[in-house]
C-alpha angles and dihedrals in degrees: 000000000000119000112240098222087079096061093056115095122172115244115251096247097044103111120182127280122273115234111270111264096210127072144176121251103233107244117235109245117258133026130296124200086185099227095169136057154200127214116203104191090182096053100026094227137139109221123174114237094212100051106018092231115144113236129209105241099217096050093044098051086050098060091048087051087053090047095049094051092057097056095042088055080045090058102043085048090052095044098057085049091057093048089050098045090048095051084059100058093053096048084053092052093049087054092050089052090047093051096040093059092047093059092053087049090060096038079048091054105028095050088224126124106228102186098211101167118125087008102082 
């Protein structure tokens, strides 16, 4: 069995290959959530100050806006929760007070002393 190496000959116009005229940038190890900027007014460009990577505007106020929207919607959520909570909390203190003097009112009319402290 021949090996087929031997059959292939390169055709008389075929020249060399230029060097490739893109490259990739190498990325910086890690992960940047690119916290801080930059703001080039001259250039109108975003840069982040930590990594140094230029950022398309449009894209990264979006995603602040983005950002933004999503804690707001977490704060009114929370918000509702604490009111309610809150409501809560005074209707069960009304109660208490409630129970409480209703307590007095029987010990009152029964002549008889109920500790009922810590045991509520």
């Amino acid at each position: 069995m021949n090996d087929t190496t031997d059959n292939i000959t390169a055709l008389p116009t075929a020249t060399a290959l230029p060097d490739n005229p893109l490259g990739i940038a190498q990325r910086h190890p890690g992960f940047c959530n690119h916290e801080s900027v930059l703001l080039d007014e001259h250039s109108r460009t975003v840069q982040c100050a930590k990594c140094g990577a230029t950022l398309e505007p449009f894209s990264f106020l979006l995603g602040n806006a983005r950002l933004i929207e999503r804690a707001w919607q977490s704060h009114r959520e929370v918000s509702r929760i604490a009111k309610e909570i809150a409501e809560r909390v005074h209707m069960l203190k009304k109660e208490e007070l409630r129970l409480r003097a209703m307590v007095k009112r029987l010990q009152d009319k029964s002549g008889a002393v109920l500790d009922v402290r810590g045991k509520l």
